[in-house]
N, C-alpha and C positions, 0 to 999 in steps of 0.2 A: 375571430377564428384562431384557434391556436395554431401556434411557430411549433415547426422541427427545430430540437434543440443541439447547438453543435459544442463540441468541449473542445477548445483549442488547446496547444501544449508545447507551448516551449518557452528556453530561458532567457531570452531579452524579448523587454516588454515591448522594444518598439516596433516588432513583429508581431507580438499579440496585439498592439493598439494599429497596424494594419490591417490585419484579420479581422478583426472588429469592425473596422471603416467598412471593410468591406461587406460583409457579410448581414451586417445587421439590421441593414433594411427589409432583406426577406426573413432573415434566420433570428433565435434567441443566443446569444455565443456568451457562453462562458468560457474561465479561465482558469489554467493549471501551471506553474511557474518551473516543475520540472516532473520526472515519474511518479515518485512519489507522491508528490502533492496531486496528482491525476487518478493514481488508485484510491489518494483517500479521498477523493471528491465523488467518484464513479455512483455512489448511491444516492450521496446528495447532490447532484448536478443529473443525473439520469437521463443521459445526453443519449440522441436517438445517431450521432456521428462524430468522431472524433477527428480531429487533425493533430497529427503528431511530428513534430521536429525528432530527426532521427541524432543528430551531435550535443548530444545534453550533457552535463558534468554528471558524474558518477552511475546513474541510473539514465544508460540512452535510450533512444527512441525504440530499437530494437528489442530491446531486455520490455522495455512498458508494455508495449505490444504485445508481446509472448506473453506476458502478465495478463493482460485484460483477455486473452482469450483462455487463460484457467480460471475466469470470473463466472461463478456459478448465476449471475444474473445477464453479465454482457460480455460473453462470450462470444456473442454473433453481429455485436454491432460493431457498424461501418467504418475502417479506417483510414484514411489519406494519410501516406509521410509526404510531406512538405519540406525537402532537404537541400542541403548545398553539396551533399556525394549525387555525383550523377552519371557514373558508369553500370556498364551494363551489369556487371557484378553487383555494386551497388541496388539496383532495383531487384534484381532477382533476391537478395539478403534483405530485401525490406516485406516483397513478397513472401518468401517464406516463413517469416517471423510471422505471416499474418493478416498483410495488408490487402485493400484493396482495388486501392488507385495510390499511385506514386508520383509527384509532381516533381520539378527541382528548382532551385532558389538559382540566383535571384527570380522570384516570380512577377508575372503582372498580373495586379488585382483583378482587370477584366476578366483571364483567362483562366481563375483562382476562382470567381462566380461562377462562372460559365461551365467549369467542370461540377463542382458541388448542384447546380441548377439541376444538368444531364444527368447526375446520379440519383437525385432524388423521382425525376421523373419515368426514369427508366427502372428503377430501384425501389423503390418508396417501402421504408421499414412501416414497420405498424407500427404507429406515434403512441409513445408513452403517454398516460396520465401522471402527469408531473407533482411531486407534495408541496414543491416549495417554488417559487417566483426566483428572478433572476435578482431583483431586489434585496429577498432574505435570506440569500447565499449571501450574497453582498455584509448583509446586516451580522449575519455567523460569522463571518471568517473576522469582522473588524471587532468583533465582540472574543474572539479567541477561543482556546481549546475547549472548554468546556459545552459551549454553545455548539461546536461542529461535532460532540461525541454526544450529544443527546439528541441531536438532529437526527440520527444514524440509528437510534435506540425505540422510537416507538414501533418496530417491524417485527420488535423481540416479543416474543409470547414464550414466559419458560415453560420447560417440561416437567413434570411431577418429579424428576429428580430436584431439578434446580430451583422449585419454586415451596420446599420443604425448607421452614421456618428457620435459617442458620443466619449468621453473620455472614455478610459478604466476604468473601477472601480475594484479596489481588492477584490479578491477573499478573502472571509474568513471561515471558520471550525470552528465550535461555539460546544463543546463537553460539555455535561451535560446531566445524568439522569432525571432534571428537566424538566419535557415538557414544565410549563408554563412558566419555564425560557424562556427555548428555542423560545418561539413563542412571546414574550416580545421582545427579543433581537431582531430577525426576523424582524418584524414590526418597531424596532426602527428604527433600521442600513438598512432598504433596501434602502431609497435613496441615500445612499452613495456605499452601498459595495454589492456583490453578495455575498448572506448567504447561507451557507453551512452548514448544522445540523447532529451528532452522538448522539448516548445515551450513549456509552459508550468507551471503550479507540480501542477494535479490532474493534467496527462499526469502528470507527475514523482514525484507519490503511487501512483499505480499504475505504476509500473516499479520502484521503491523495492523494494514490496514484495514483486515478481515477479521483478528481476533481483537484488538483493540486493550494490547497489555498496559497494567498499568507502570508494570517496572520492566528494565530490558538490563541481560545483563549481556557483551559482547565480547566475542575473542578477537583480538587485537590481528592478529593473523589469520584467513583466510582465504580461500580463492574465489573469483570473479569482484569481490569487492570485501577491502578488507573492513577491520571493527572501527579503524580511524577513519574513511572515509564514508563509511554507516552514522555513525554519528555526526558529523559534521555536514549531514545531509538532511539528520533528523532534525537537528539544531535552527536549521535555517526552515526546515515548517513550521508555520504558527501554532498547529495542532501539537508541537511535542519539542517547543520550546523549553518549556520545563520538566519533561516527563524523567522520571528518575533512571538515572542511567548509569554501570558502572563497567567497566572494561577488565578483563582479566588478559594477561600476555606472559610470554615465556622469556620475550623480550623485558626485562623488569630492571632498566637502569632510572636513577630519578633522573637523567631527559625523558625517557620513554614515560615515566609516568608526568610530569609537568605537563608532556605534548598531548596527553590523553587529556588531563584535566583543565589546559586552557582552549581545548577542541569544544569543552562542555560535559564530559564524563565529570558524575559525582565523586566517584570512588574509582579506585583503582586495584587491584592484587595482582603478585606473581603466583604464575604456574611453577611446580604443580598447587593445586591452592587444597585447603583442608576446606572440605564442606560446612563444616561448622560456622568457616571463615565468611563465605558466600552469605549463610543465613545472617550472620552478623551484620553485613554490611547490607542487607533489604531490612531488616529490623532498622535500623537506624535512616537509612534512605523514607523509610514508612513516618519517622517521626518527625519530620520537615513539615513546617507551620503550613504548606502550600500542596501538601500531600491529600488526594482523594483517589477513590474508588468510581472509575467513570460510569455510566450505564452501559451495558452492552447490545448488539445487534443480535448477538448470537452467543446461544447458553453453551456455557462448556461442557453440558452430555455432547452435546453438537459436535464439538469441535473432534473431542475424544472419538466420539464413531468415526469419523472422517479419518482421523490420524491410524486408527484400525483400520480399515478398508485400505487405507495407502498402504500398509506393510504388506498388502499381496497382492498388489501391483507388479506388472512389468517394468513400469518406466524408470528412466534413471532419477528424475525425482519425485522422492516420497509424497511430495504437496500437489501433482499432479491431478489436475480435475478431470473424471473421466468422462465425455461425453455419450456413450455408448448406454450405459447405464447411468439412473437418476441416482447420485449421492446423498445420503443422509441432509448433508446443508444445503444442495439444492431443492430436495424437497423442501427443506425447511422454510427456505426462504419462497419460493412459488408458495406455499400455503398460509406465508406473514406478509405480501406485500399486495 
């Protein structure tokens, strides 16, 4: 009989191999080592409940949360934070991002089943049909990027745009606060590459995981999370270990660049930068012996409609999933999965 499947999430493991003890005798429990690695899991793992640790390094529990509920597929599945903040503030700010039960650390396992038991019985989502075993998550992620970006890829069916006989072009992630950077860049690089636009480092975590670029380029300075601790977040997931990456900053001493390039950034520029400059350094980022073009989930007619419909949005951010009305990629994705 098939297991409700839970996605645990947080960053020490001897909390996730608690979770585990505990839960796996009735539940399937996979694992996510911090946000980001929980959003790029969410399709392949297709957990019917999440448990999230709310004090994560860079990407917290808070920010994932509000993340998964602009997830055009699991927007409405179940969340527990599982925290060591345990005031009343605390809960209501874990509530509001989202959640829907709030435990606090130190926890006992007993009482850790016992709530998960009462939520599925009083609760019970409608259990996914799963693609993959807990097994050959397993066997992906120890097998690396490539295996966990094709895994993600058979849901894609392109659209007569996308499926018109060209050369693949790389995906790129262009993150800057700068608008008119941003629509500079855009305009330059469209005949070469599929552009992909954040303002800031968590928009940039969830486009990562949803558009699946193959090159990022980041501004060294922004708010909620700057380009240095973007990187050094990306670096440590196995899916984007090597993914090419290059940092531009206004800040342009060589510390500032060393600090950039022993973080893991391939290249580096100072602002203001010449466009030219930019294209120069994905041209040569493109010709690394380790350089490919991944498969994608979702075609970039897709992504562009979406990026349209946000510009006449209300909300403060443009990547906002609207629930109210069905988006281009959530159709998309309801008629490919």
């Amino acid at each position: 009989m098939p297991k409700w499947r839970i996605m645990t999430v947080d960053d020490e493991a001897d909390i996730r191999a608690i979770i585990r003890g505990t839960l796996s005798s009735k539940y399937e429990v996979a694992e996510a080592g911090d946000g980001l690695d929980a959003l790029e899991k969410l399709d392949i793992v297709e957990p019917d409940f999440v448990i999230l640790d709310v004090n994560m390094p860079l990407m917290d529990g808070l920010q994932t949360c509000e993340s998964i509920r602009k997830h055009p597929r699991y927007h409405d599945v179940s969340v527990l934070f599982l925290s060591g903040q345990n005031t009343r503030e605390d809960m209501m700010k874990g509530y509001s991002a989202g959640a829907n039960l709030y435990l606090t650390k130190p926890f006992e396992p007993v009482r850790l089943l016992r709530n998960v038991d009462l939520f599925f019985e009083t609760n019970p989502p409608q259990l996914r049909t799963k693609r993959y075993t807990l097994e050959q998550i397993k066997q992906m992620e120890q097998s690396g990027a490539g295996a966990l970006a094709a895994a993600r890829s058979p849901r894609a069916i392109p659209s007569a745009a996308d499926a018109a006989p060209k050369a693949a072009r790389p995906r790129v992630l262009i993150v800057d606060d700068d608008a008119p950077l941003l629509a500079s860049l855009r305009s330059f690089l469209a005949d070469e590459y599929e552009i992909v636009t954040a303002n800031d480092g968590i928009e940039a975590i969830e486009k990562i995981t949803s558009c699946q670029p193959d090159l990022v380029v980041l501004d060294a300075v922004m708010p909620r999370m700057s380009g240095f601790q973007l990187c050094t977040s990306l670096r440590r997931n196995a899916r984007y270990t090597k993914m090419p990456l290059m940092i531009i900053s206004e800040k342009a001493t060589p510390r500032d660049r060393d600090y950039a390039l022993r973080l893991g950034a391939n290249d580096f520029l100072a602002k203001p930068v010449e466009l030219s400059q930019v294209r120069e350094c994905l041209a040569a980022m493109r010709k690394a012996p380790d350089f490919k073009i991944y498969p994608k989930a979702v075609p970039y007619s897709v992504i562009l409609e979406m990026e349209n419909r946000a510009k006449h949005e209300t909300e403060n951010s443009p990547w906002r999933m609207m629930h109210k009305e069905e988006t281009e990629l959530e159709k998309f994705l309801r008629e490919n999965t």
